[in-house]
C-alpha positions as CSV (number, residue, x, y, z in Angstrom):
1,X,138.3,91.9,102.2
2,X,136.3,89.6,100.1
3,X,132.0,89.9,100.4
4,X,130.8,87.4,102.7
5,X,127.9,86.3,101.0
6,X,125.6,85.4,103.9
7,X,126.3,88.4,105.9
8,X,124.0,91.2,105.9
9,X,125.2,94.4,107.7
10,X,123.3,96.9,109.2
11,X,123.7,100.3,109.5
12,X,121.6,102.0,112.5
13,X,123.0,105.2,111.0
14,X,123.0,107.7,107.8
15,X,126.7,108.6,109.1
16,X,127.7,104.9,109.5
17,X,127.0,103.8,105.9
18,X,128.7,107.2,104.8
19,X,131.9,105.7,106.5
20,X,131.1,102.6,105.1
21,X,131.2,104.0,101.7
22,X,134.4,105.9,101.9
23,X,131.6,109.4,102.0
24,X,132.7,112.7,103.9
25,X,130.5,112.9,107.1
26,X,126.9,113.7,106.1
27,X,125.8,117.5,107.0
28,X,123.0,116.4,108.5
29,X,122.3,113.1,111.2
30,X,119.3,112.4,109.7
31,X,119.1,113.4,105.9
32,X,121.5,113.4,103.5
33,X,122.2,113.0,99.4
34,X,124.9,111.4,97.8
35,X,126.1,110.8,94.2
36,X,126.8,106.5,94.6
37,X,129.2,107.2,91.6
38,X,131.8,108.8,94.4
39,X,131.9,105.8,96.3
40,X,135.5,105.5,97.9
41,X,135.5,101.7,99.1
42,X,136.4,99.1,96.6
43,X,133.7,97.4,95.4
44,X,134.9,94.1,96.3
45,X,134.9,95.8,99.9
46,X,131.7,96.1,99.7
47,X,129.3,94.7,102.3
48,X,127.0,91.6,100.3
49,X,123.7,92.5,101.8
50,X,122.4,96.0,103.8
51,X,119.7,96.4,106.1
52,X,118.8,100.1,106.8
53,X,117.0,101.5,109.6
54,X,116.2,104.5,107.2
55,X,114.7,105.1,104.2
56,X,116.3,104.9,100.4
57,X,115.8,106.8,97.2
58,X,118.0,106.3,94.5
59,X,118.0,107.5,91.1
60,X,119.8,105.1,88.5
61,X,120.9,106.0,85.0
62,X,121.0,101.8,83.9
63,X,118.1,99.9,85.4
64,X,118.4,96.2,84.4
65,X,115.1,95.7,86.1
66,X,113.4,96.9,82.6
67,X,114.8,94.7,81.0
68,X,113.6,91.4,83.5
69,X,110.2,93.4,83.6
70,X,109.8,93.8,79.7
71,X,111.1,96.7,78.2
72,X,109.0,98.1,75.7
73,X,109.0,101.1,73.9
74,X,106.9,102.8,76.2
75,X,109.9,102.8,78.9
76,X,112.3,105.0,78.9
77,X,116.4,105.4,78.8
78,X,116.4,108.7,80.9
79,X,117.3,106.2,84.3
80,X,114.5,105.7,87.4
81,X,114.2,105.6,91.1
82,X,114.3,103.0,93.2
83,X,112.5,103.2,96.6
84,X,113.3,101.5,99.7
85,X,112.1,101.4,103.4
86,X,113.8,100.6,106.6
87,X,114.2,97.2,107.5
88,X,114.3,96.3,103.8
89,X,117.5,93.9,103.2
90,X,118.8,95.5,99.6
91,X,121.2,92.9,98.1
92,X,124.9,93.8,96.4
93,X,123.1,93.0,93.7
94,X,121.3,96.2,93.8
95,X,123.8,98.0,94.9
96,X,126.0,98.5,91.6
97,X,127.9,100.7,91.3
98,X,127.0,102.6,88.1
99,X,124.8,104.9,89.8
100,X,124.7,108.4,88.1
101,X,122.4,110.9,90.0
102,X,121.5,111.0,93.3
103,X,120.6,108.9,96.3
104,X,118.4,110.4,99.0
105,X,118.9,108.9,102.4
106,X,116.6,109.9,105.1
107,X,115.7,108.6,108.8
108,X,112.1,108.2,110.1
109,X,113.0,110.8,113.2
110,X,113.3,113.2,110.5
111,X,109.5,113.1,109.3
112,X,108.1,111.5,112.8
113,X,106.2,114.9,114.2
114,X,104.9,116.0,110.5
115,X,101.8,114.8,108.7
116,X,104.8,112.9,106.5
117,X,105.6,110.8,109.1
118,X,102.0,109.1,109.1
119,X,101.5,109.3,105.3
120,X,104.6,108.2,104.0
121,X,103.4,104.7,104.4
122,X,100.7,104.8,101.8
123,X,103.3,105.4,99.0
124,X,103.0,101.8,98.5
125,X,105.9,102.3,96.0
126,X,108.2,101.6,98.8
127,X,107.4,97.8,98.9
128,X,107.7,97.2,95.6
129,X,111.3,95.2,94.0
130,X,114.0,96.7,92.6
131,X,112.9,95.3,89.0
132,X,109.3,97.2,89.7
133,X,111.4,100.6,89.5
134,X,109.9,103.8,88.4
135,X,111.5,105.3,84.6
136,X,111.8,108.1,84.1
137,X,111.4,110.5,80.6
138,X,113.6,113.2,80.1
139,X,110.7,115.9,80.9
140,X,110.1,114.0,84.4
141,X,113.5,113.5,85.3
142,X,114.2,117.3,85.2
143,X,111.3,117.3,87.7
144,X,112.5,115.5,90.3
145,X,116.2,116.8,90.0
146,X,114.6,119.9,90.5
147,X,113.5,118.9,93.8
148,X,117.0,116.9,94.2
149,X,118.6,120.3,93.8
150,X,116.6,121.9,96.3
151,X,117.4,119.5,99.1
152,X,121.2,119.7,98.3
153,X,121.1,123.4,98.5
154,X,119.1,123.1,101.9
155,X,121.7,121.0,103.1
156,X,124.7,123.2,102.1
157,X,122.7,126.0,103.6
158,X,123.5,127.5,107.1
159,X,120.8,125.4,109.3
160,X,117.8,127.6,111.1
161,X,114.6,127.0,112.4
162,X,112.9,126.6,108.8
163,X,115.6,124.0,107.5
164,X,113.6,120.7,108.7
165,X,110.1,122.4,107.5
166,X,111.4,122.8,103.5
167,X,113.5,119.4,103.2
168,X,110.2,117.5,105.2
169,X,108.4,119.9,101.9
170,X,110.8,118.9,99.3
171,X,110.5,115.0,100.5
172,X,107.0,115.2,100.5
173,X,106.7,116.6,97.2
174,X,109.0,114.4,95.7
175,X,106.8,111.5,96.8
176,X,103.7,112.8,95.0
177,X,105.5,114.0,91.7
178,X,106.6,109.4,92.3
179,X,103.2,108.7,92.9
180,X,102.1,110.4,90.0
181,X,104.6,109.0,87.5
182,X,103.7,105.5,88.5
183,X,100.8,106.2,87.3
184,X,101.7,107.3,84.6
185,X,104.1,104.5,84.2
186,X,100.5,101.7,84.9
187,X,98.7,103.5,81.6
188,X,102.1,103.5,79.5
189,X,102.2,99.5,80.4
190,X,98.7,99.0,80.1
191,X,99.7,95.6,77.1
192,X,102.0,94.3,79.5
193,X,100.1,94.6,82.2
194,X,96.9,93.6,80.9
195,X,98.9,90.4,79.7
196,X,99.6,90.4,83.6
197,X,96.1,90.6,84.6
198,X,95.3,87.6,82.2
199,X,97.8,85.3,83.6
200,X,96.4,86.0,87.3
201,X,92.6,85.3,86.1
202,X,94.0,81.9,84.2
203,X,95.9,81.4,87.9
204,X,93.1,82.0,89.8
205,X,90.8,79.5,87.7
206,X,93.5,76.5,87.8
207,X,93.8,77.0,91.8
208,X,90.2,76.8,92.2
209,X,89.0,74.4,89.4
210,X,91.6,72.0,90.9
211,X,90.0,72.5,94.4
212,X,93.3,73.5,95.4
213,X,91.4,75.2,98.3
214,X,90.8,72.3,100.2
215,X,94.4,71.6,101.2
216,X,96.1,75.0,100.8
217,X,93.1,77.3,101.9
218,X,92.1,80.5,100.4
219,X,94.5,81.7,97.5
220,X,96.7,85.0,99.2
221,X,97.8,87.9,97.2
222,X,101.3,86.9,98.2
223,X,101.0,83.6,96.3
224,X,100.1,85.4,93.1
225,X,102.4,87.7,93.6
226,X,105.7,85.0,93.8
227,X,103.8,83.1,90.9
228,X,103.8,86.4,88.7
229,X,107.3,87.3,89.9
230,X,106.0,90.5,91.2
231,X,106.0,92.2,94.8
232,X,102.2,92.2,97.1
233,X,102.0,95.9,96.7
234,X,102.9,96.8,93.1
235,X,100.4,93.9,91.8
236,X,97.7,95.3,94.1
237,X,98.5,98.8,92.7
238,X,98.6,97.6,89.2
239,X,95.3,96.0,89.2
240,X,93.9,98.8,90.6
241,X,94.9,100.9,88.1
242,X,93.6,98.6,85.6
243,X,90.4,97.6,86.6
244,X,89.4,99.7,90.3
245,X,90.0,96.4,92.2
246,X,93.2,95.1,94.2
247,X,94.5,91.7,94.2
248,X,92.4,90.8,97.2
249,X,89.1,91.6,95.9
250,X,89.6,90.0,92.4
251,X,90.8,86.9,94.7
252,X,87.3,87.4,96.2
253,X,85.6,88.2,92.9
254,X,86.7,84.7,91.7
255,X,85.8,83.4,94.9
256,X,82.2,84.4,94.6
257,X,82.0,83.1,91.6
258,X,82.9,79.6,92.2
259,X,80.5,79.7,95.5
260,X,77.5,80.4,92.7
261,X,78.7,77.6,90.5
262,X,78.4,75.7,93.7
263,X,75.3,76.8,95.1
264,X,73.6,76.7,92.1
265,X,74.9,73.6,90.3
266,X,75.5,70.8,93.5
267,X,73.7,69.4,95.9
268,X,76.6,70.4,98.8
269,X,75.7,72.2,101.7
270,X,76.4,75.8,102.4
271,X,79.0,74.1,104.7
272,X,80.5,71.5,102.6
273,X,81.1,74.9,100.0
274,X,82.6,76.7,102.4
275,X,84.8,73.9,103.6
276,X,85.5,73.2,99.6
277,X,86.6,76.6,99.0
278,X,89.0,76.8,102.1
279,X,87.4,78.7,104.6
280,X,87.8,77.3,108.2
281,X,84.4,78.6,109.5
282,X,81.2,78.4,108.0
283,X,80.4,81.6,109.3
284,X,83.0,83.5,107.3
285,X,82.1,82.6,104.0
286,X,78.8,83.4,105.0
287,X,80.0,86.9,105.8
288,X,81.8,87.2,102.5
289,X,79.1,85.8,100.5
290,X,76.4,88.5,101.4
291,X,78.8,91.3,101.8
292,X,79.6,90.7,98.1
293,X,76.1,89.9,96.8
294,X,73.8,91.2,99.4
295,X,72.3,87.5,100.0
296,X,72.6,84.6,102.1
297,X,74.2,81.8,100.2
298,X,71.1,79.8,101.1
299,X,68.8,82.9,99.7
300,X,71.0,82.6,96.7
301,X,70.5,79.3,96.1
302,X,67.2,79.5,96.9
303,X,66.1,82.1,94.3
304,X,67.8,79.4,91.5
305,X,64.5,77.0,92.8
């Protein structure tokens, strides 16, 4: 069977993509961890596109992502993880198979009456791309095959009333030990991604120094983020990282700053600015404006006479 390559199956089930895969029936509905090196189906068999409804963490030993992203010698050879949510389409693309390690496959009922279940969406790691994966050194690595090892010996243990407390545990923990290591993985990058944050500001200056405001509105995060070949969440976490501030508020940070160069150096109205720089309602820029710099754009442009 050749890949069709506008189909995209889903799989409603951790047991249904094990079959897919040529697996052995997962020992458990709603968690399990494979090695994607023992897939049985042919690759060519392979379905194009997958949509899970459950979540995805893989650990692979060749990332190409580091080299799109700019491998440097701060990155590492040990491998990384890759992270994704339900509903995420993952392309066949990113499913190769040279996967060495493991691949952690876990459905939402699993975490849904622990604290997990609520918190796992502020690992904002799982929206970022494939090409934004975490590496890994050899001392981290070792970590979180530690806590690989533990689920896989849960799993193979006989099931009791404590089973779903330690692998919810072990999830969780391997989540912050991620979190931790991408931020490591910000301050290792800091060149790079200061080159980043340059090319946003020079962005940012061209869309509003060309009044592209007035026809296209307010800049978004997503538009930087498909100009800067990045995914929303990872440049918001970046930035933060960097300088305190996510992508929306250095959109707004640029923002106010053009609204003083108008205020201060035009004869426009507080309306006319508002209308130049893409707002809708004269009212919200208002809002913004004295949010940001505790004054009225007409007291600001007052105290300049």
């Amino acid at each position: 069977m050749k890949k069709d390559d506008s189909t995209i199956q889903k799989f409603n089930s951790i047991s249904a993509l094990h079959k897919a895969l040529g697996f052995p029936k997962p020992l458990h509905p709603l968690v399990s961890l494979v090695n994607y090196a023992d897939i049985k189906t042919p690759y060519e068999e392979l379905p194009n596109a997958l949509l899970l409804d459950f979540y995805k963490i893989s650990y692979k030993k060749s990332l190409t992502g580091k080299i799109k992203y700019g491998q440097n010698y701060y990155d590492f050879d040990e491998g990384g993880l890759s992270f994704i949510s339900p509903n995420q389409v993952i392309s066949s693309n990113e499913e190769e198979k040279d996967y060495s390690g493991y691949t952690l496959l876990f459905h939402p009922d699993f975490i849904r009456n622990y604290q997990l279940g609520t918190k796992i969406k502020n690992f904002g790691f799982f929206s970022y791309s494939v090409n934004e994966a975490l590496f890994l050194s050899d001392k981290e690595k070792q970590i979180i095959f530690s806590v690989f090892e533990n689920i896989k010996e849960e799993l193979n243990s006989t099931i009791d009333d404590f089973s779903q407390d330690v692998m919810v545990s072990q999830i969780e923990v391997l989540l912050n030990y991620s979190n931790r290591f991408y931020k490591r993985q910000f301050i290792t990058r800091k060149t790079v991604n200061n080159d980043l944050l340059t090319k946003m500001e020079a962005l940012l200056n061209e869309y509003f120094d060309k009044e592209e405001t007035i026809n296209n509105g307010l800049p978004t995060v997503e538009y930087l983020a498909e100009q800067l070949n990045v995914s929303p969440r990872y440049l918001s976490d970046l930035l933060r990282s960097l300088t305190g501030q996510n992508a929306q508020q250095h959109i707004h940070g640029k923002l106010i700053e053009k609204a003083k160069e108008y205020l201060t150096a035009t004869s426009l109205s507080v309306s006319e600015i508002a209308y130049q720089l893409g707002f809708e309602q004269p009212q919200s820029f208002n809002r913004l404006f004295k949010k940001k710099t505790s004054l009225t754009p007409i007291a600001f442009k007052q105290s300049f006479n």
